[in-house]
C-alpha positions, -999 to 999 in steps of 0.1 A, spaced: 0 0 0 14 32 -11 16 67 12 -14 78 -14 -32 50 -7 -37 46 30 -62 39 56 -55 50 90 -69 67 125 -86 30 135 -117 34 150 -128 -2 169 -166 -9 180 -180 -42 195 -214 -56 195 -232 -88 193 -201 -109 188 -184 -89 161 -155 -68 162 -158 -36 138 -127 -13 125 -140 20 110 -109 39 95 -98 68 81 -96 69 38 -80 95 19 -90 98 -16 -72 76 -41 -41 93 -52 -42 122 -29 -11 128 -12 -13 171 1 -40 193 19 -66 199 18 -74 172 -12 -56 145 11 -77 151 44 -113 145 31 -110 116 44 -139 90 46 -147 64 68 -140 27 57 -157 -3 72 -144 -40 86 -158 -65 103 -145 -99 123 -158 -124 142 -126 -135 154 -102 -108 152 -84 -127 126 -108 -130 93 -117 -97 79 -146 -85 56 -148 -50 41 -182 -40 45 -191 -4 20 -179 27 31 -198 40 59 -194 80 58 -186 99 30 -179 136 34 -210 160 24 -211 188 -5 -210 222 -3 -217 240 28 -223 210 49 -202 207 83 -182 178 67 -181 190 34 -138 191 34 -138 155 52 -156 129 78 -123 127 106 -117 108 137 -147 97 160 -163 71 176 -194 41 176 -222 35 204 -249 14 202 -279 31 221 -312 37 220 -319 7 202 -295 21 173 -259 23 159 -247 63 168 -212 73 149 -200 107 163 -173 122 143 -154 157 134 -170 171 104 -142 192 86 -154 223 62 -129 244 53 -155 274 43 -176 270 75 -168 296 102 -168 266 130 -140 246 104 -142 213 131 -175 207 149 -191 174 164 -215 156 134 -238 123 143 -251 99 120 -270 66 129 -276 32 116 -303 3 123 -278 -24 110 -245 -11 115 -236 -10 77 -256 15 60 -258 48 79 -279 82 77 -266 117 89 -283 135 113 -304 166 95 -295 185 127 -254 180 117 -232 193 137 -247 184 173 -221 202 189 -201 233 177 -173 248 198 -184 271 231 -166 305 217 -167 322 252 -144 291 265 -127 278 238 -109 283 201 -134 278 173 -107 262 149 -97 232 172 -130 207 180 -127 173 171 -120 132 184 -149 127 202 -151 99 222 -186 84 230 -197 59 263 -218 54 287 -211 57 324 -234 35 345 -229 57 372 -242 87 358 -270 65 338 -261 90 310 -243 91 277 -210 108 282 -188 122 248 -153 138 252 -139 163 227 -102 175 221 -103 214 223 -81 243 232 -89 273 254 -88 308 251 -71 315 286 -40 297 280 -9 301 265 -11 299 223 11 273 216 -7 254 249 -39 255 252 -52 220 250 -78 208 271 -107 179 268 -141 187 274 -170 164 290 -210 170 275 -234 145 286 -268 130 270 -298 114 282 -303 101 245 -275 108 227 -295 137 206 -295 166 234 -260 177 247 -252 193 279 -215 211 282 -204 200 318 -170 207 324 -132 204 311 -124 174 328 -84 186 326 -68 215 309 -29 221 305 -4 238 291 8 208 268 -8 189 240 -29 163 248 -40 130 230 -44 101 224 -67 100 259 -87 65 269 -111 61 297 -120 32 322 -146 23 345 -141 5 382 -159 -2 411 -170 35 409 -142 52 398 -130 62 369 -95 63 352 -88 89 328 -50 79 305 -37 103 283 -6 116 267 7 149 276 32 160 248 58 188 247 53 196 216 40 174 180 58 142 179 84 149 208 85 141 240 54 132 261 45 121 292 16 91 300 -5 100 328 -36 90 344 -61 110 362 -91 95 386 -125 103 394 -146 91 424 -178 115 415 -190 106 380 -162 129 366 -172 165 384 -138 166 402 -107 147 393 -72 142 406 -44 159 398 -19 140 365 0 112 381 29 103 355 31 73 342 58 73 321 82 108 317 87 127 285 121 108 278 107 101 248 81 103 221 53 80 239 22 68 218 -6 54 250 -24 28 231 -44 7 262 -41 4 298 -60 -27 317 -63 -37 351 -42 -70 359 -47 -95 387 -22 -76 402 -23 -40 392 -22 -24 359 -11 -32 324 3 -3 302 8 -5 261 26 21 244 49 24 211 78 43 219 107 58 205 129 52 239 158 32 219 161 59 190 147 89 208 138 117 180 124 92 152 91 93 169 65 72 148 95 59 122 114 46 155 90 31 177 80 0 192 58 -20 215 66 -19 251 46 -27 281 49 -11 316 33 -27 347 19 -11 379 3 -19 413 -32 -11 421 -22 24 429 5 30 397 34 29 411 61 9 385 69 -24 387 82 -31 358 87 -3 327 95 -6 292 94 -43 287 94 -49 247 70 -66 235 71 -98 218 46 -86 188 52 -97 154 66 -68 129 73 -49 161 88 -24 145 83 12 130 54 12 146 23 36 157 -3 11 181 -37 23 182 -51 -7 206 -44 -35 224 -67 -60 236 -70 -101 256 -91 -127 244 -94 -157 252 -57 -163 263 -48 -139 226 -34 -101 226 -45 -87 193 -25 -53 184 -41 -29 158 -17 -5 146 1 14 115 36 5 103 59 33 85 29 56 95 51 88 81 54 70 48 39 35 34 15 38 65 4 0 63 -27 -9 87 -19 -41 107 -36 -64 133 -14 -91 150 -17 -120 173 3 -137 200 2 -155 229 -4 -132 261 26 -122 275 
């Protein structure tokens, strides 16, 4: 697969016994902006991590004036409400909100319609930059008995070149949105953030860079009151190098972090990196860090997930990501 031909930005859903990967597409051929980012979003499905089937593309971007018209980007799948819901960025370069929040739904998860309303959530001006709203990340939190979403933004009160901050909205249906809070907000970038659930509290994991593909920190932040107040960033790993947080899962004994790295050729960033694992006790402090992982191909590497089943780790994740960008899922033994 060539650089112009590339799939990317893996976005895995489970339901009913099948395992879905909804991915970024660029358009055949396409290699510069703003051609290359009007992305859609392609569609596989497994019932055993292993056999694939592509299914049609499930989001192409609109015409126009529509909130997507320049590209349908990174999001997220729920099923709810007795139906499929796909959040994702719209992207329109002519729009005065360029990045805003867009929904669409789907009875069987394979043909899907966009909401008329598109986009269900547009940046809060007062609070936050109207250029940078995007990844939302969809679930719902028992606790709360609500739907929560989580959106990558920046804020106006912070330094320019450090402003990130993610923001919490919540839904009773997942059609009406109400803005609760920033859930954290600092003066570094943030990504690549994942969320868990555990006998009522809940663990927020993130990477906290220095700057675009240099250094970063993983850290995890914890909630005992359905997310109103949360701890301060414990680090999990320092910025000694370019860290990409993929999944972290609680252990018989404590914690289980993934990342790819670029710890043994610090400065390569994606081009560099490999699996590693980290372990922690029940309250994160290290046990062991930087263990490499046995993985196939592990190599030149940017991991997107990492999960157990049945006595297999699957990895999802992008070789040469900076180049060929091939799109990879491999399986091993647990380690």
């Amino acid at each position: 697969m060539s650089f112009a031909d590339s799939t990317g930005d893996a976005i895995p859903f489970y339901h009913e016994g099948k395992y879905h990967i909804f991915s970024l597409t660029s358009p055949p051929g396409t290699t510069v902006y703003p051609a290359r980012l009007r992305t859609t979003w392609s569609h596989s499905v497994s019932d055993d991590l292993v056999h694939w089937e592509e299914l049609p593309t499930a989001l192409y971007p609109g015409e126009g004036d529509e909130p997507d018209a320049s590209g349908v980007w990174t999001g997220s799948v729920i099923y709810g409400e007795g139906k499929y819901h796909a959040f994702y960025t719209g992207y329109c370069l002519t729009a005065e909100y360029q990045q805003t929040i867009c929904h669409a739904t789907s009875d069987d998860g394979i043909t899907w319609v966009k909401d008329a309303a598109n986009p269900v959530i547009t940046p809060m001006i007062e609070l936050y930059e109207k250029l940078d709203w995007r990844d939302p990340y969809v679930f719902y939190n028992e606790e709360d008995k609500c739907y929560w979403i989580l959106i990558s933004a920046r804020r106006l009160d912070m330094p320019i070149t450090r402003r990130g901050c993610i923001v919490l909205y919540r839904s009773k249906d997942l059609v009406n949105w109400e803005y609760m809070t920033d859930i954290i907000s600092r003066k570094q970038n943030l990504e690549d953030g994942d969320i868990r659930y555990l006998d009522g509290t809940l663990y927020y994991f993130f990477e906290m860079e220095d700057y675009d593909k240099g250094p970063s920190k993983i850290c995890v932040m914890e909630s005992a009151d359905h997310g109103m107040t949360w701890s301060e960033p414990k680090t999990l790993l320092p910025n000694e190098a370019d860290n990409e947080m993929a999944s972290c899962e609680k252990t018989a004994d404590g914690w289980r972090l993934y990342v790819s790295s670029d710890l043994a050729c610090v400065g390569e960033s994606y081009q560099g990196a490999s699996v590693y694992y980290c372990d922690y006790t029940d309250e994160f402090e290290p046990v062991e860090l930087y263990v490499k992982s046995a993985m196939p191909d592990n190599e030149s590497v940017r991991l997107y997930e990492v999960k157990e089943e049945d006595g297999k780790l699957y990895f999802l994740f992008a070789r040469n990501f900076l180049t060929d960008c091939d799109f990879l899922l491999r399986a091993m033994d647990s380690e």
